[in-house]
N, C-alpha and C positions, 0 to 999 in steps of 0.2 A: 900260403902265398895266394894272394887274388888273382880271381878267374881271368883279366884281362893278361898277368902274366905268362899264364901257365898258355894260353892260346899264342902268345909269342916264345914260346921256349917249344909248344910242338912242332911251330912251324907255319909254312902257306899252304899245305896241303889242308890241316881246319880251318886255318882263319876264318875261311869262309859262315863255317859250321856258327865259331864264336859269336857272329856277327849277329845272329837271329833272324828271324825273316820279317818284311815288312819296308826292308832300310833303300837305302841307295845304292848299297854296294860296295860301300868303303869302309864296311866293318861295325861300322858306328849307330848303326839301326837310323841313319840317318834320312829325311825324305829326300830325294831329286830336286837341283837346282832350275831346270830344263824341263820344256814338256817332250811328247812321245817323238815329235820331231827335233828337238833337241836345240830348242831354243829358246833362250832365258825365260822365267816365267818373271810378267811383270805386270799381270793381271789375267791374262789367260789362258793358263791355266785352272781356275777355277770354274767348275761345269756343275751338274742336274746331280754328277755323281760325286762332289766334292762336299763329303759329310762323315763325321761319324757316326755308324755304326752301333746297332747295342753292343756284337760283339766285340769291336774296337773299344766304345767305353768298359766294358770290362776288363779286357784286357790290359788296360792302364789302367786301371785301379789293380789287379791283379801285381801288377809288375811293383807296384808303390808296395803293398801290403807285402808280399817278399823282401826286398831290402829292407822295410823296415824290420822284420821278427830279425832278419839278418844284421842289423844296426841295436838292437835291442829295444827299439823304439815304439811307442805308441802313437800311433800318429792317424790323427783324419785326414781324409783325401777330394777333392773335390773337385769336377768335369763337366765343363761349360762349352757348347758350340760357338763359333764366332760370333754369333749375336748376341753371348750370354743366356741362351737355355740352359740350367742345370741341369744335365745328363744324369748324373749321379752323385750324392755324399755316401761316403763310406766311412764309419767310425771302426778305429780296431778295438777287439774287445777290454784290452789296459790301459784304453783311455778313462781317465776319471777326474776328479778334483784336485789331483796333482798337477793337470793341464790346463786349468781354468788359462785362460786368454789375457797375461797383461798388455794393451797398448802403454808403449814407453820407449824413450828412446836411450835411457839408460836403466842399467839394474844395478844399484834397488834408483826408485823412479826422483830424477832433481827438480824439474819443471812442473808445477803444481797446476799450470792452469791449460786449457782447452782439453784435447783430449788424453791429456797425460797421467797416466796412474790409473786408469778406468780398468777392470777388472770384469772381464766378460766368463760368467763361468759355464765349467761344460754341461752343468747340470740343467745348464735354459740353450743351449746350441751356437754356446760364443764359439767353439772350436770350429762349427760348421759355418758361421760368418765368415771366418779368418780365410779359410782354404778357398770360397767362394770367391772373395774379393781379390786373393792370390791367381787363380785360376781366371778370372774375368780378366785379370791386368796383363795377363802373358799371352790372351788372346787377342785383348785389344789394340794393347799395341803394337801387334804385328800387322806385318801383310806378305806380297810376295816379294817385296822388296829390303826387305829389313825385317827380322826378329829379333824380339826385345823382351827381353825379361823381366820378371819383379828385383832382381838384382840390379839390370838396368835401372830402370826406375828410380832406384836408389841413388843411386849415383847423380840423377836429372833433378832432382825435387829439394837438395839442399841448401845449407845457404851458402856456401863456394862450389864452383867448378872448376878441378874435381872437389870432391870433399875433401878437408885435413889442406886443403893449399888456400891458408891464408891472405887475404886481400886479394881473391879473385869475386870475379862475381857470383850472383847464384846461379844455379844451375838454368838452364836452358828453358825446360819444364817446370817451372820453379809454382810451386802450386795446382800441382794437375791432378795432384792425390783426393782433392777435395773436387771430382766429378763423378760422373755418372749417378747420382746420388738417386733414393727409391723416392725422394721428396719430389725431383725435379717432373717439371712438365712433357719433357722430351722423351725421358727413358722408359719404358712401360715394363707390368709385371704381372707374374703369375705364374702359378706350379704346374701349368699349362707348359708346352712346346708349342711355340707360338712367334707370329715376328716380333722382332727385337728392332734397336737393340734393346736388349736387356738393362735392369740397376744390379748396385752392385749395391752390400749392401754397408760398408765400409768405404765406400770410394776408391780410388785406385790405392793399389797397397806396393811399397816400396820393403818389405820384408822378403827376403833372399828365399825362393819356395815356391816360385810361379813363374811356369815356363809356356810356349805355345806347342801346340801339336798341330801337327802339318802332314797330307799324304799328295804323292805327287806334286811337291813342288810348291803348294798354296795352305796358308792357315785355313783348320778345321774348326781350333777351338782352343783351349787353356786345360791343364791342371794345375789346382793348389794343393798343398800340403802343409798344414802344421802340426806337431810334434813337438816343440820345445818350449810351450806356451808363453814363447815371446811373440807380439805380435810388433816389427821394430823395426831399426834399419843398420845399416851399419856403414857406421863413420869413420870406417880408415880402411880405406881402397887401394892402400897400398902396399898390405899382406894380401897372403890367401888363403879362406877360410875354409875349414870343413864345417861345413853346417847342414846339421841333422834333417832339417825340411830340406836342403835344397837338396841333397844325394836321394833321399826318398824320390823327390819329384822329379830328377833326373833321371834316375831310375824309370820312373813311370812313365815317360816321354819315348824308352825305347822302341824301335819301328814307327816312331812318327815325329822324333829328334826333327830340331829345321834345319833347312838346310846350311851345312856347314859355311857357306863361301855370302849366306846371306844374316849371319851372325852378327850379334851387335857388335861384337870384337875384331868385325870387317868395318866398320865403319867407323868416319872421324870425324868431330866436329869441334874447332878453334884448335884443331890440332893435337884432339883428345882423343884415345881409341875408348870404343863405349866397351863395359864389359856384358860378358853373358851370364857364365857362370863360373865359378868357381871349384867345378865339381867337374871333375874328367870319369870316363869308368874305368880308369886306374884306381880312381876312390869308390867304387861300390865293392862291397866284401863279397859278393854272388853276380852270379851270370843274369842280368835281365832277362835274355831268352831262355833259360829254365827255371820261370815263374810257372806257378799252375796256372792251372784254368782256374775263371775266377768261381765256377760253379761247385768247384771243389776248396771252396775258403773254407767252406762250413761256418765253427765256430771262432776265425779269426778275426770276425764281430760282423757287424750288421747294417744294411744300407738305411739313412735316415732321410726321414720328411721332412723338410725346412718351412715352413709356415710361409707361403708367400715364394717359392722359390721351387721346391721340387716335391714329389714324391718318393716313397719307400723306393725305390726302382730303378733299372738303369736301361734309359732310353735312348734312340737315337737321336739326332742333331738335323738341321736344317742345314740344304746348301745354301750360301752365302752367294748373292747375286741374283737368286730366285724369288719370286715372291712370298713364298713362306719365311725367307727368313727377316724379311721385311725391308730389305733393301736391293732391289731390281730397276734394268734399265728403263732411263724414263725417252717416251717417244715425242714426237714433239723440240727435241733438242736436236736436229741435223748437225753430224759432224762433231758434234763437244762429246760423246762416248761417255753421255751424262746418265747418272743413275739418281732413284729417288728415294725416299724414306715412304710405306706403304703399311696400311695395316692390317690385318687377317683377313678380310677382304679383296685386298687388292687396291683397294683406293690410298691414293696419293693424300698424306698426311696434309703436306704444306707448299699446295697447289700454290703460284704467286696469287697474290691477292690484295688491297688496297688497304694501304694504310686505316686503322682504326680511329686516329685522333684527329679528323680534319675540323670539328668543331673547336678542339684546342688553337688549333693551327691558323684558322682562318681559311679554311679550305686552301691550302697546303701541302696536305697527305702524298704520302706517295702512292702513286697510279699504281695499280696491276700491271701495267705495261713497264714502269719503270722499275718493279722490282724484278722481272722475267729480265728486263735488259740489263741489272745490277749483276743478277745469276750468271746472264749468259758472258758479257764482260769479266768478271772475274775467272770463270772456268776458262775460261778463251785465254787468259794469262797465265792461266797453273799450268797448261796446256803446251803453252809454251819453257815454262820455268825448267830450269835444273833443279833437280831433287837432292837435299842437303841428308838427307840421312835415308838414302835409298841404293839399293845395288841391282845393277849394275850401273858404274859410275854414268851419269849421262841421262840415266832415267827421266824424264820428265815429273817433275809433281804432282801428287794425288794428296788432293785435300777435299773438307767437306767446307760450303762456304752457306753460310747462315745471312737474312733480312730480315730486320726489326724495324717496329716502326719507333717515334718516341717513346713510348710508354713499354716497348719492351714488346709490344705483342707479334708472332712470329709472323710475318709475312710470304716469305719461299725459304725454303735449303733446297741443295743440290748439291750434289758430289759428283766425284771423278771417280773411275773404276779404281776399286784396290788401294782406293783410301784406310785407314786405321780407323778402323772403328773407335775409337776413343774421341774422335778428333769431331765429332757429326755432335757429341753434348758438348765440350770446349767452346767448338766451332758457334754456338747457339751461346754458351756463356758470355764468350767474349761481346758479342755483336751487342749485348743485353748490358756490360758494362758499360763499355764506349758511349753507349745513348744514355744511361742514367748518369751516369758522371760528367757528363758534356751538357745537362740539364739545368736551367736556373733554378729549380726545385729540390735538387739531387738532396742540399739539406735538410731540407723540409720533409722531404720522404724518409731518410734513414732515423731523422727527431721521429718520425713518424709510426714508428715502431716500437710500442712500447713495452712489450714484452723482452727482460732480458737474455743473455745468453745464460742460462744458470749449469753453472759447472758441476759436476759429480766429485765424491770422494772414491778409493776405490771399491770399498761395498757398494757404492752405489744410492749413496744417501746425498742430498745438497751439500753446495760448498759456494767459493765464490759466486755473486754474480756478476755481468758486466751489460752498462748498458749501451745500447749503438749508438746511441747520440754523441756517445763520447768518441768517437771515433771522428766525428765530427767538428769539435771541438778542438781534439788535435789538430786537426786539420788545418782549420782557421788560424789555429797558435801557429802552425808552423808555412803556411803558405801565405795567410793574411786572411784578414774578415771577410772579405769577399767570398773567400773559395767555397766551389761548391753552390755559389749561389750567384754570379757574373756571368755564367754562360761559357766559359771555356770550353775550349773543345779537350776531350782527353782520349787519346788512343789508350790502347793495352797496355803498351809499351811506357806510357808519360802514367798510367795510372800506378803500373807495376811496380814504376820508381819507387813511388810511395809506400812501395806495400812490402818494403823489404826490412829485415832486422840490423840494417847497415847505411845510412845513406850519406855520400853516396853508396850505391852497387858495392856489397863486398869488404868495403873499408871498415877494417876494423878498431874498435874503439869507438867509432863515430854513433850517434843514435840513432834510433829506429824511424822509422819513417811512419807518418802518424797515421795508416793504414793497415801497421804491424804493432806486432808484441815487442818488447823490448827484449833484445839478448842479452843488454848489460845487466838489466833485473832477470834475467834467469827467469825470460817467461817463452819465448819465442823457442820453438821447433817446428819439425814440419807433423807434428800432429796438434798446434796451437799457433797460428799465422797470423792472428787476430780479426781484422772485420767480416774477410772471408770464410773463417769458419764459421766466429761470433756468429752470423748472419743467419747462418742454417743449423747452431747446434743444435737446438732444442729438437729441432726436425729430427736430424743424425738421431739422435738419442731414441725420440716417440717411437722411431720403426726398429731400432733394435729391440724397445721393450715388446713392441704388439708381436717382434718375429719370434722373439722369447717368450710369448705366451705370458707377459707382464701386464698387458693393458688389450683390452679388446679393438682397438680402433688402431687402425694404419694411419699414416701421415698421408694430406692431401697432394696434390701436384702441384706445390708451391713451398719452395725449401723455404725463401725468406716468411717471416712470421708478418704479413699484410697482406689487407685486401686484392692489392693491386699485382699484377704479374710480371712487374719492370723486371727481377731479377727472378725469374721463378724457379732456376733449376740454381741459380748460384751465380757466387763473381769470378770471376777471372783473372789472374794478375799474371799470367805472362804473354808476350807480342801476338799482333795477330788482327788488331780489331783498329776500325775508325769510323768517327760519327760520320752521318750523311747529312747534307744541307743544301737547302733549295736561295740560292744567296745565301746571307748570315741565319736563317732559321732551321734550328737543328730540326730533322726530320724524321731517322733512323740512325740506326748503325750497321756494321757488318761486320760478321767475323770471319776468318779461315784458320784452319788449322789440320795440319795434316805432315809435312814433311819438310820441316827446318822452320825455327821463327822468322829468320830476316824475311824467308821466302812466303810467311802466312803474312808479313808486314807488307810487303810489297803487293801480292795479289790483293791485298783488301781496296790498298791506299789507290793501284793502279787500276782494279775493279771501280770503283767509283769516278776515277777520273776517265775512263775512256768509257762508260756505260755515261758517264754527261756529256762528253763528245758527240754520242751517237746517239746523243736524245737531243742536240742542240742546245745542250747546255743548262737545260732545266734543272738539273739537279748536279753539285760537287760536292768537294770536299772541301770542308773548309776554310775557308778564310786565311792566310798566314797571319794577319794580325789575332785571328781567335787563338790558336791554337798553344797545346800547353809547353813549346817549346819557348814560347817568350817568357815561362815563369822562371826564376831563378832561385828556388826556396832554400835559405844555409849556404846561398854564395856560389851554388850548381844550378848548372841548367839544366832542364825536363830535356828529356828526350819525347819526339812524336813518333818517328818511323826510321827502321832504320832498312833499308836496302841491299842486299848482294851483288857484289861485284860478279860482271859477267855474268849474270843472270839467266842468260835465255839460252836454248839448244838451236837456236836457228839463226844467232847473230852474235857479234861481240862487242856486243852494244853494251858501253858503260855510262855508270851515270841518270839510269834509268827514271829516277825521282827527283831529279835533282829542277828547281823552277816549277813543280807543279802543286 
């Protein structure tokens, strides 16, 4: 009988005992929803002594490496701070070549193109990529407000919401797998402890085996796990699975589990409960809390160096809101409870600053002044916003809000306390579409890359290639000759249209949108998107081989394969982002992202229009004649932005976009 029964058959006199120390209280090794005063944490909570620990990392690793000899499993483990420091990888010692890494989203593999069928072995540290990008994804996307799982995840990134319910749309996050990327310009790296955030080295990962760890109330950090060397997802959300990584890393989450009541499985979105896990410790075969110590593993295997990511060793973490960890409040912002992105130093990354292209422009650029007032207008709205996927109901929204200018080059970010870390490289993605896609060159630039996407087989040898031009090309077939090259304005949300494997959103039978893969030809998944990945695989690929010890050279700070940095960490295809324009001349873009789409669509659109308000107008948003909701490609019309009813915690004010 399993150890959680036999603590309900003795009774409440151990319950206590069963529960382990470390938790909340309610048996579950859970952390506290409330700080010491006992009041929701919904940012702070998190203080100088919100970190983990060496001995907290081992101890999760410890707890992992138990259930799994208890599971019979072999399994790697892997322990990130909220910014993504590698704390530790831990391989158990029967891991071997029977675990090598397939990404796929079925077995044996249907989809032959992007990243499908790729075959990462353990013998070069595919296992330790997996667990890395599992563990990054369970930190990132939490906060104090919402935890979110790689199970999550899953569920967010397909092409209907939920998955397996036909002719809905895609999921919400629909593309988000493919950020934080080691190429991009935003995310920094090194086997160092250091601020962040962090890359990851896979992108976010939607495989069931990556959860957050949290103490008193606020994320610390992530664990991954894999052990069934699928590296995958799972498309039918409407059983419930036992699966091998996710019990290991639930397991290993003991005494720093999130807290219960801030659960993905508390939270609803179009009327959808999100899940967490799968895995209760009803299904662990042993007690978590009589794990050993981890100093007593011995020979249950051995911690590894990831090239680019950690040391042999298990270290402590950075608090999160400190300067070390690279994201601390910024002064200078009165009243927005505005924090900044900083580097090992202390200096502020992406101080505002003055548009790059005014020679383009006709001296046009955007001021330093107007990208501070873009900043401080959009946060001043989040500020105001109800939070779509935050608890306690009512919360206000924390998002990271990004300025580009035309060419993509960053201008400011600034975030809100207790934003999702995942959302600060989105947030910077999006901002970076909306401007190159809203560009009358946007064609000329993607022709302009002439190196293909070249695909792998699963050893690892060449296979298809695909050139981006052509993505371009569809384009034109399906919008008209123009596109791409007329100046349109395109938000996230009107670009996203296009980037889906159904268009419209969802509808099945219909084709791909010429942005995406085709599902009819059995080429679209969420590890093969098309231009989105197209754009950055070769990159994806270079840093796996240099992390493999394959190729001496890392990839630079520019995922897409050009000179130029319009898109340097990557595209974007879900809501969130709109160009900026000073009259009809696109200037910049902006992104947000952090807690619900409609709500990252709204701060962008309304960021811009009340920051030209209070600049007298000098700079909008565009035009309604530019914009891509007058196209109508296949007989549908683009959507630009779409808006939340009753939006705001201090009015019930409807209607909010509506004439602007």
């Amino acid at each position: 009988m399993k150890w959680r029964l036999w603590c309900l058959l003795l009774g409440a006199a151990v319950l206590s005992a069963c529960g382990g120390g470390g938790g909340g209280g309610d048996g579950s090794g859970s952390s506290p929803d409330t700080d010491a005063s006992d009041v929701p944490c919904t940012g702070q909570c998190a203080g100088a002594s919100s970190f983990l620990t060496a001995a907290d990392v081992g101890r999760v690793v410890a707890q992992g490496v138990h259930q799994a000899q208890a599971l019979g499993g072999a399994a790697t483990i892997a322990v990130v701070d909220r910014v993504g420091n590698v704390l530790a990888v831990y391989r158990m010692a029967e891991v071997g070549a029977a675990n090598d890494i397939t990404i796929s989203t079925t077995f044996p593999t249907q989809v032959s193109t992007g990243l499908e069928g790729v075959v990462l072995p353990v013998a070069v540290g595919g296992d330790a990529l997996a667990a890395i990008a599992k563990a990054v994804t369970g930190a990132y996307l939490s906060s104090e407000g919402n935890a979110f799982s790689t199970r999550t995840a899953n569920q967010i990134v397909q092409e209907h919401f939920n998955p397996g319910e036909q002719n809905q749309p895609g999921g919400p996050l629909f593309g988000v797998q493919f950020s934080q990327f080691a190429c991009s310009d935003f995310t920094l790296g090194s086997a160092d402890v250091g601020a962040g955030p962090r890359r990851s080295p896979l992108g976010l990962s939607a495989d069931p085996g990556g959860f957050p760890l949290y103490k008193n109330g606020t994320p610390v950090g992530g664990v991954g796990v894999i052990a069934d060397g699928r590296y995958s997802i799972d498309k039918n959300i409407l059983d419930r699975d036992v699966d091998l990584d996710e019990q290991i890393a639930f397991a290993a989450t003991f005494g720093f589990t999130a807290p219960v009541d801030r659960r993905a499985d508390r939270i609803t979105v179009e009327g959808k409960v999100f899940r967490f896990s799968d895995i209760g410790l009803e299904d662990l075969p042993v007690d978590p809390a009589q794990a050993p110590a981890f100093d007593s593993l011995g020979a249950a295997g051995q911690l590894l160096a990831v090239t680019g990511y950690s040391s042999a060793s298990v270290r402590s973490g950075t608090a999160f809101g400190q300067a070390a960890s690279g994201v601390r409040a910024a002064p200078g912002f009165a009243g927005l409870d505005a924090f900044v992105f900083v580097d090992d130093d202390n200096n502020n990354r992406f101080a505002p600053r003055a548009g790059t292209d005014a020679a383009l422009l006709g001296g046009q650029a955007l001021s330093a002044g107007e990208v501070r007032q873009l900043l401080i207008s959009a946060i001043t709205v989040a500020n105001r916003s109800r939070a779509q996927i935050r608890r306690p109901v009512g919360s206000q929204a924390r998002v990271t809000v990004s300025v580009v200018d035309s060419q993509g080059e960053i201008l400011g970010m600034l975030r809100t306390r207790d934003a999702p870390v995942f959302g600060a490289d989105v947030s910077l993605q999006k901002a970076r579409t909306a401007a190159l896609f809203s560009s009358r060159d946007a064609a000329d630039f993607l022709r302009g890359i002439d190196q293909p996407a070249q695909y792998l087989n699963p050893d690892l040898s060449p296979a298809a290639q695909v050139e981006i031009g052509s993505y371009v090309d569809a384009a034109q077939a399906f919008i008209g000759p123009q596109a791409l090259t007329d100046g349109t304005a395109f938000s996230d949300r009107a670009g996203g249209n296009l980037s889906r494997p159904f268009y419209p959103d969802g509808i099945r039978g219909n084709p791909a949108g010429p942005f995406s893969k085709s599902f009819l030809d059995n080429e679209w998944s969420v590890f093969s998107t098309g231009l989105q990945l197209d754009l950055a695989f070769n990159n994806i690929i270079a840093h796996i081989a240099f992390v493999a010890g394959l190729s001496d050279t890392d990839v630079g700070a520019n995922c897409a394969q050009s000179a130029q940095p319009r898109v340097a960490n990557g595209l974007q295809i879900f809501p969130g982002s709109v160009p900026i324009y000073r009259g009809d001349t696109l200037v910049g873009g902006i992104g947000v992202s952090g807690d619900g789409i409609e709500q990252d669509d709204m701060i962008s659109f309304l960021g811009v229009h009340e920051a030209g308000e209070a600049l007298g107008g000098s700079i909008n948003n565009a035009p309604p004649g530019l914009r891509a909701d007058q196209l109508t490609p296949g007989g549908t019309r683009l959507r630009y932005i779409q808006c939340p009813q009753t939006p705001y915690i201090d009015s019930d004010a409807q209607h909010v976009c509506a004439g602007k």
